[in-house]
N, C-alpha and C positions, 0 to 999 in steps of 0.2 A: 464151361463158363461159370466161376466162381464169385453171381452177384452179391453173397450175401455173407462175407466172406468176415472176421473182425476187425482184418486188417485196416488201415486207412492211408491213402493216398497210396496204395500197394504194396508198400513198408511191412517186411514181415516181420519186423523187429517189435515188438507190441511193446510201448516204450510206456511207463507209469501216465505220464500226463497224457496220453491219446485213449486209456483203458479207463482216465477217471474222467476225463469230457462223454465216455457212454457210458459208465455204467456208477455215474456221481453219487446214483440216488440208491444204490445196493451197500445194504450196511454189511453182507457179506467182502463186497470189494475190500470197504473201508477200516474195515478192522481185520480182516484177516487173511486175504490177500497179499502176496507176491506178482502181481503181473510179468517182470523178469524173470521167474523161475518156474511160472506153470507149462504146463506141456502144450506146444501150440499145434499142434499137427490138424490138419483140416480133415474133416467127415461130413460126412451129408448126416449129423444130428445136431440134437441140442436143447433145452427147455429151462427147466430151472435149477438151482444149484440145492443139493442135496439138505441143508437145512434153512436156508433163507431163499424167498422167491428174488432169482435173478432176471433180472431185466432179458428177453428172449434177442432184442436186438445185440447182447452181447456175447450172446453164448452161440449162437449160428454160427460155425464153421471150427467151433472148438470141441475139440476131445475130451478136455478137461477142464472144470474153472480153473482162472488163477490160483485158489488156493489149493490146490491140486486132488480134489476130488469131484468125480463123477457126474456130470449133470443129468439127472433125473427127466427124461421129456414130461412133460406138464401137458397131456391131451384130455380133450371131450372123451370120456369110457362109451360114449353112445355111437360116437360117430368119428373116434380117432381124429377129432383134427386138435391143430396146434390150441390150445388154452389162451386167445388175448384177450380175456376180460379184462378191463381196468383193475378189478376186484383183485386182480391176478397180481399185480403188479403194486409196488413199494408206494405208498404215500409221496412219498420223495418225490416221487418223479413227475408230475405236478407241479411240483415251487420252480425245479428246473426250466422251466420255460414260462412261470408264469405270468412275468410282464410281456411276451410272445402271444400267450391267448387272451391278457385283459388289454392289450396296448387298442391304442382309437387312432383318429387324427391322420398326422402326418407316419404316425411309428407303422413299424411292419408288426401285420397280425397273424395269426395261423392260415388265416384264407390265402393270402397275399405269400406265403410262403408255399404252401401248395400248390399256387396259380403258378410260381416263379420255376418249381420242380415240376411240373406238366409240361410246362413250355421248355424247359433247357436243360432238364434233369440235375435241378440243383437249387435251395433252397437261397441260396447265399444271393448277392447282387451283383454276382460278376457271372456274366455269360463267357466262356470261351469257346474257341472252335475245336479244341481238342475235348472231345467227349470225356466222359470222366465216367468211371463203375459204377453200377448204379447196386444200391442196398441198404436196408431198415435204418443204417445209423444216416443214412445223405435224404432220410425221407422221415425227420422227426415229428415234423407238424401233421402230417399223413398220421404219424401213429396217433398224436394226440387227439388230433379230433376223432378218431374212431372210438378210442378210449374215452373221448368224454359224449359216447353213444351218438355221433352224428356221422354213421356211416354210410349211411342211403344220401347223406347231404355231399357226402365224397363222390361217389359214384355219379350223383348227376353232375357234380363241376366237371368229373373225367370226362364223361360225355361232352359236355355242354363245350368244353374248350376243344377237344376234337372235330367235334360237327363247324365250329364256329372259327377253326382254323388257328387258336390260338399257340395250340401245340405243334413247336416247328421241327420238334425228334419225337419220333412215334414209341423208342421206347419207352419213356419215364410213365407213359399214360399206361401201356401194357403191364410192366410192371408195379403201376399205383392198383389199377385191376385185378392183377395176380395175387395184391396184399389184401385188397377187399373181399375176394373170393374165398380167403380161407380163416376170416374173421369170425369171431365167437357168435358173432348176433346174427342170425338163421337170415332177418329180412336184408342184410348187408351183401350175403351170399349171393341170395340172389338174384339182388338188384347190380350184380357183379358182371353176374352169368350170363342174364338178360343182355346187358349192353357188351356182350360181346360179338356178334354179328356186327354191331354198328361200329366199334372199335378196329376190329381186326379184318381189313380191308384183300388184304393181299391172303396167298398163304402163307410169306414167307413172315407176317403179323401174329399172323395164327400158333405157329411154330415158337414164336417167344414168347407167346404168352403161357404157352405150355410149359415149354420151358424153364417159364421161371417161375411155375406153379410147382413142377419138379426141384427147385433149387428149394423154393418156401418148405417147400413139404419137407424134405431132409427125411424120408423113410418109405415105407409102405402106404397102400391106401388111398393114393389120390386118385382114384380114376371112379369118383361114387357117381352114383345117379347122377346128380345135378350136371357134374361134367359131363357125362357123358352126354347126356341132353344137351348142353349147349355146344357141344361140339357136334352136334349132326344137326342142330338146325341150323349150324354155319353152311352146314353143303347144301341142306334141303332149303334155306332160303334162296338159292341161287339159281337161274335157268340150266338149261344143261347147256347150252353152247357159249355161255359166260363161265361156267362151272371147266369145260374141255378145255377151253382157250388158259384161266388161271395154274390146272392140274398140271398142265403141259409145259408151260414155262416156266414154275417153280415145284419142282418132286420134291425137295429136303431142304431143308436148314435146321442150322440150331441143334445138330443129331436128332431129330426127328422128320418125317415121309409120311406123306397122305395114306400110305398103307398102314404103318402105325395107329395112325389118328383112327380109319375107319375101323380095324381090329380094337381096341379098347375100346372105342365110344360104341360100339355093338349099335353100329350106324344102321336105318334101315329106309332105305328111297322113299318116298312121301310121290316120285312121279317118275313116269318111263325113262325122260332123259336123263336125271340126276342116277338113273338108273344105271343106265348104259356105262355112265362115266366111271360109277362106282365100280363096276365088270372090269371096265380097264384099267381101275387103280389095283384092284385084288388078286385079278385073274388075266391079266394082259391081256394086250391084243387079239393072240390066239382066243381066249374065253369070251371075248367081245363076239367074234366070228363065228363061233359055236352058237352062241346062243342069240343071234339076231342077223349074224349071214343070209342065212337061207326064208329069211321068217317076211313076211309082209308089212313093213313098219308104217307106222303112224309119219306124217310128214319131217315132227319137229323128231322124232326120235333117226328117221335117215339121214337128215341133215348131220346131227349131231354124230352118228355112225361114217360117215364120208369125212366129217373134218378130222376123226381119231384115224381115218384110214388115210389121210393126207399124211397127217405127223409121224404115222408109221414107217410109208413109201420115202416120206425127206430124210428119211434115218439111213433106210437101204439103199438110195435112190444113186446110179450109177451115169446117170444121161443127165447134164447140164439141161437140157432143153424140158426135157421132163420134171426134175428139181425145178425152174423158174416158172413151168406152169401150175405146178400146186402152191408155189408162193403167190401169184397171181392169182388163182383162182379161188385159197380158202386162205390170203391174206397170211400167212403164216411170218411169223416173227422172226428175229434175229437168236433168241433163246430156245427159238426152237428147232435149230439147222445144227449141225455138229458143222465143228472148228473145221476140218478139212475143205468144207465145202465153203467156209468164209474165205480162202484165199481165190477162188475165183470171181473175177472182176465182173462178171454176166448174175451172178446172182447177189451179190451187191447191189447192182442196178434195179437188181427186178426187188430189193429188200427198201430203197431206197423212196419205189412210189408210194407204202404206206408206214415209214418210220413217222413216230413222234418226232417235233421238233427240238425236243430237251436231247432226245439218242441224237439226231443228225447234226447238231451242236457238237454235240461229244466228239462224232467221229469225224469230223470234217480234216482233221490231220492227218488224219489213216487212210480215207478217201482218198485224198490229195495223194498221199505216199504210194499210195498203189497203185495209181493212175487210174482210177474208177472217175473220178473230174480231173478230165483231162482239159486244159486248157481252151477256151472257145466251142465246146460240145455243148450239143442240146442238156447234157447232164446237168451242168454246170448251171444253165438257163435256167433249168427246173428246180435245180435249187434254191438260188438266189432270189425264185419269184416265192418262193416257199416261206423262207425264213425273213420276205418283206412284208408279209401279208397279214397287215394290222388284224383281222380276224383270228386268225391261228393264233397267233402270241396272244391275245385276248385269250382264248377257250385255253389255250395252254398255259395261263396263267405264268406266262414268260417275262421275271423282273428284270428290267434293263441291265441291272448289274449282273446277271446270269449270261446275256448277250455280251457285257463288256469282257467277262472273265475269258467266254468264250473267244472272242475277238483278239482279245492279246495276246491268247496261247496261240492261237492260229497264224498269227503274224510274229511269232518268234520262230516258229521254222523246223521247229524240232520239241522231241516230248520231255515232260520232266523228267522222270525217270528213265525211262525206256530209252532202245537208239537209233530210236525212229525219226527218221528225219522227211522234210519236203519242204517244197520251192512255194510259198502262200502266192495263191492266183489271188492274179489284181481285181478282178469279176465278185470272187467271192468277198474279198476285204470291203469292198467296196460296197456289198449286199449287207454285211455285218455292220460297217458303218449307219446305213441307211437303217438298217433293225434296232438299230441300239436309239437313234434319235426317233423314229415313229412309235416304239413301244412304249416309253415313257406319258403319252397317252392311254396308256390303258393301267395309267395307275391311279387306285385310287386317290384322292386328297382326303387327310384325317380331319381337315379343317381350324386345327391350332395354330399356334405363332410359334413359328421356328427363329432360333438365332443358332447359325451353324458358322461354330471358328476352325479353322483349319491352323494347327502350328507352324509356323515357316520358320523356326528356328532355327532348326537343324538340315539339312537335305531329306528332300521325300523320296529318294530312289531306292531307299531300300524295298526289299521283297515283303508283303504284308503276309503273316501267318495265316494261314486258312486257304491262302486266294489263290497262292504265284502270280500274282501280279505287283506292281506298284506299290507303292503307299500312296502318292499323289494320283495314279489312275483312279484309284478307292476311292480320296478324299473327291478328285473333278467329279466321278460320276455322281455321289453322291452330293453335291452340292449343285448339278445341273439338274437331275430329280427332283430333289426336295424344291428347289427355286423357280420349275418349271409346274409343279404338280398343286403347292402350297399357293393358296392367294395372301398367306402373309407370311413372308421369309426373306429376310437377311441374311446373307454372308459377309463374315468378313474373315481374313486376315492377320496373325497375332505373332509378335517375339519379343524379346524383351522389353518391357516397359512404351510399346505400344502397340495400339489398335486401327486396322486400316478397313475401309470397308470394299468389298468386293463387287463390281457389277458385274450380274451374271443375267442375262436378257434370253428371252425365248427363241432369239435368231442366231445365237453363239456357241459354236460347235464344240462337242470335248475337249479336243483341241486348245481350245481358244479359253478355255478355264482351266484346264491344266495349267499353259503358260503365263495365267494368273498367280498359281498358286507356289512355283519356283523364281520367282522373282529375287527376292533378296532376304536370302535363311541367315542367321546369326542372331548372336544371345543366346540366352539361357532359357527355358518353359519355365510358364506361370500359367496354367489352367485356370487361374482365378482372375483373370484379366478380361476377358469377356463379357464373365456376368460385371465386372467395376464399371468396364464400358456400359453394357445397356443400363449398370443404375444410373449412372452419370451423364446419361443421354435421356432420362427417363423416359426406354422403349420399355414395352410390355411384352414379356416372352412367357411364354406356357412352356416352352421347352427347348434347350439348351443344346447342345452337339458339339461337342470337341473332339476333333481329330488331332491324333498328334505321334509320334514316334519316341515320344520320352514320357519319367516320368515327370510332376510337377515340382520345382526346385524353388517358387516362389515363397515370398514371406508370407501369404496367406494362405492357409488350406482352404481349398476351391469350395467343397461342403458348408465352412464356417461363412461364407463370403455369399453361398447361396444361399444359407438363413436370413443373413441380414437382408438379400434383393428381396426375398418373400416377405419380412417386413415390415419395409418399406411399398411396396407396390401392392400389398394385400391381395396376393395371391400367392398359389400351392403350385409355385413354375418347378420343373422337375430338368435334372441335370442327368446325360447323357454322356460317357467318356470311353474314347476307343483309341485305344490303344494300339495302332495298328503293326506292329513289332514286337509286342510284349507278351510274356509270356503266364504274367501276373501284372495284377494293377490295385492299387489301394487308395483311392482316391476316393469314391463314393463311402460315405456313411451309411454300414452297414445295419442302422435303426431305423434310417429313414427309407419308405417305399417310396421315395419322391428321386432318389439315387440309382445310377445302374455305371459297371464297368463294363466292358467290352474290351474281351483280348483276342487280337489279331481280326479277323473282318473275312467273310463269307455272305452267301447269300440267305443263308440262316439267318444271321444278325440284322439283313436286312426286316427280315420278319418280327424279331424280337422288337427291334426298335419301334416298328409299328403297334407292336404290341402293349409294348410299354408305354408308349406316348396318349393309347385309347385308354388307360387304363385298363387293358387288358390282364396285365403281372402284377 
């Protein structure tokens, strides 16, 4: 995995204007540089260019500068790490952004751009659903502010937006982490290291932030004290039967395995269980039984020995009935059963009484397929009462739009990909219906005024990027949410040159606003037709929402149109545009933080929007 790579947009063609947008501020670039004719071959080095300091964002993944000599690595002689002092680095680079760090107001600031790359992995105003590479040059404002010595002030945002849910892709925060960790200023380090336990949740969390401590570093030497430290108090914060159950279900990612991790970090247990666990990561199971078989254990360390001796036996386990009673009796997971033993339909069932509702969502087509819910069985009962059960979707933190995606895949009959097919039981659509309209209470309200236009220009049938579903499934559900959840929300309706408004009532099914919203498509888009309407109604919106399938072909650009509404109505109303077909969108003004694009539509976006709307980005 090559985050940090010079390339951009994965173009390995390093073209003049993509090498002077990073590296503007090196007067080596600019005088004496060829970017077309330096040797571009990738290495795990890099630092600064042999007579002038080159920018470290440009030279990670190059063999050579541009002008084809040797990049020098620029390290601490004390402590080998990468050199980013400000000090380090060209004057120049500075003036580059610096209506970016003095802008106020309505403009996007450095915070506001690093809130926007936490949350989406990307600084810019348009969220998509196709993830994008993440690396030093997609993470500018991240460097600035470290560089202007506020790096203990990065680290709590990483935190802060973590803990507080802001961040809806976990890697851009690991990665913002990864950068702080191996920055020039000691208290930055390790106010890095510190908030790693809190960060890296999972192991398979743990594993990329290593990971791209390995990609930052590009040499020898990462594995000093500090790490090592914080990577054992990740295991030693943990119980041991939290710690067995994580181990178990994810061994590797990222080319790295908790064997790894505890060999370098010269890990050493802090208590018996975290103990045990570490025997079985180092020394397998056989070492586990050697040295606590025969021995008289402490309650909590038996335990924890009997659940490693479960995982063992599900691996060997040749008797179906035996296999469903260790799933039953120490709860054991779907990650942790080999493939063979997922094609029998008895230990499905016995997988079935403590799946997560997000898994049993997931597999309700493959269940179906294999006849594990067979029509009118108790199985079928048990699930349907499952996934109606306003509690669970609460604690599970299940967005309606997560039930709808689910819902429609399941009533298409067959998998995207795959050639998996089944017959969708009437029981269970009809529990997912019911899931889809109860959960919508357990969302919060942000408390603003929403005005949400749906375009009816063109037909909504096409497939929305991100989702497979819909376009208009998208726009209904999200216009029955927001209108059921918000105590002040408008829909309406929009194509060319005019504005129709929508009722959308607490008592009206998906359904029943779907066939609101294909009523009569024709004309051309004008995204700036919404906000004309609410000036020209004098309603008062905080915030705007257009759904649409094209882009905007009106005589007004929608941005210039949402200056004038703020004004006139003296307020900071913020414009929302989804794109839900698009693969790119240009509509939001990319100065203003009061703008956001949205391309294609997930249940991500559902987050961001939220986010955005609280001013969270």
């Amino acid at each position: 995995m090559r985050v940090l790579n010079a390339e951009v947009n994965g173009d390995r063609s390093l073209k003049t204007g993509r090498w002077v947008a990073l590296c503007e501020a090196s007067r080596c670039l600019a005088e004496n540089c060829n970017p077309q004719n330096g040797n571009q071959e990738e290495v795990r080095g890099g630092g600064a260019c042999c007579d002038s300091p080159f920018p470290i964002r440009c030279l990670i993944g190059l063999r050579q500068c541009p002008c084809g000599r040797r990049p020098t690595p620029s390290r601490d002689t004390t402590e080998g790490r990468l050199n980013m002092d400000p000090a380090s680095l060209p004057e120049q680079l500075s003036a580059v952004n610096e209506q970016v760090l003095n802008s106020s107001g309505g403009s996007v600031s450095a915070a506001v751009s690093l809130r926007r790359f936490l949350c989406y992995g990307s600084e810019s105003a348009t969220y998509s659903t196709r993830e994008c590479a993440l690396g030093i040059e997609s993470a500018l404002a991240l460097m600035q502010l470290m560089e202007g010595g506020h790096g203990c002030e990065v680290v709590q945002e990483i935190r802060r937006s973590n803990l507080e849910g802001h961040a809806v892709r976990a890697k851009p925060s690991l990665f913002a982490l990864a950068v702080c960790s191996q920055h020039g200023d000691c208290k930055t380090r390790q106010a890095a290291l510190r908030a790693l336990k809190d960060l890296c949740r999972t192991p398979a969390q743990l594993f990329t932030f290593v990971q791209y401590k390995k990609e930052l570093r590009q040499g020898s030497g990462m594995w000093g004290r500090a790490l090592r430290r914080a990577v054992a108090d990740w295991y030693n914060s943990q119980d041991g039967m939290s710690l067995a159950r994580t181990v178990t279900k994810c061994k590797h990612r990222a080319g790295w395995s908790h064997q790894d991790l505890l060999r370098l970090s010269h890990m050493k247990p802090t208590n018996d269980t975290v103990a045990v666990v570490c025997k079985y990561i180092t020394k397998g199971w056989k070492g586990v039984q050697e040295a606590y078989g025969d021995k008289e254990n402490s309650e909590d360390v038996q335990k924890v020995f009997e659940y490693l001796e479960a995982v063992e036996k599900a691996k060997h386990c040749t008797d179906e009935q035996e296999l469903i009673h260790l799933i039953e009796e120490q709860s054991l997971e779907k990650e942790q059963i080999l493939t063979h033993h997922l094609k029998s339909k008895e230990v499905w069932k016995a997988l079935l009484k403590e799946m997560p509702v997000a898994v049993l969502l997931k597999h309700l087509g493959k269940l179906t397929a294999n006849k594990v819910l067979a029509a009118g069985s108790a199985d079928v009962a048990a699930v349907c009462e499952r996934i109606q059960d306003e509690t669970a979707l609460k604690k599970a933190k299940t967005h309606p739009f997560n039930i709808l995606v689910a819902s429609e895949n399941y009533k298409r009959g067959h998998g995207k990909r795959s050639k998996l097919k089944w017959d969708p039981d009437r029981e269970l659509v009809q529990a997912l219906d019911c899931a889809f309209s109860r959960s919508i209470s357990t969302v919060e309200p942000t408390g603003k005024r929403f005005l949400v236009a749906v375009d009816v220009s063109s037909s909504l049938s096409s497939v929305t990027h991100g989702s497979s579903i819909s376009s208009v499934a998208v726009a209904a559900a999200m216009c029955l949410v927001i209108a059921q959840t918000e105590p002040d929300a408008q829909i309406v309706v929009f194509s060319e040159g005019s504005v129709r408004p929508c009722a959308v009532s607490s008592d009206m099914t998906f359904m029943q606003v779907a066939a609101q919203l294909i009523q009569t498509p024709g004309g051309s888009t004008d995204c700036a037709l919404p906000i004309t309407w609410a000036s020209e109604n004098d309603k008062t919106v905080d915030v705007f929402i257009i759904f649409t399938n094209n882009q905007t072909f009106g005589r007004e650009n929608p941005a210039d149109t949402l200056k004038t509404y703020r004004q006139k109505i003296g307020l900071f109303s913020k414009l929302i545009v989804c794109g839900l077909i698009a693969s790119s969108l240009s509509v939001a003004d990319p100065e203003d933080r009061g703008m956001l694009d949205i391309c294609g539509f997930d249940s991500q976006a559902v987050d961001v929007i939220r986010n955005f709307a609280l001013d969270g980005i």
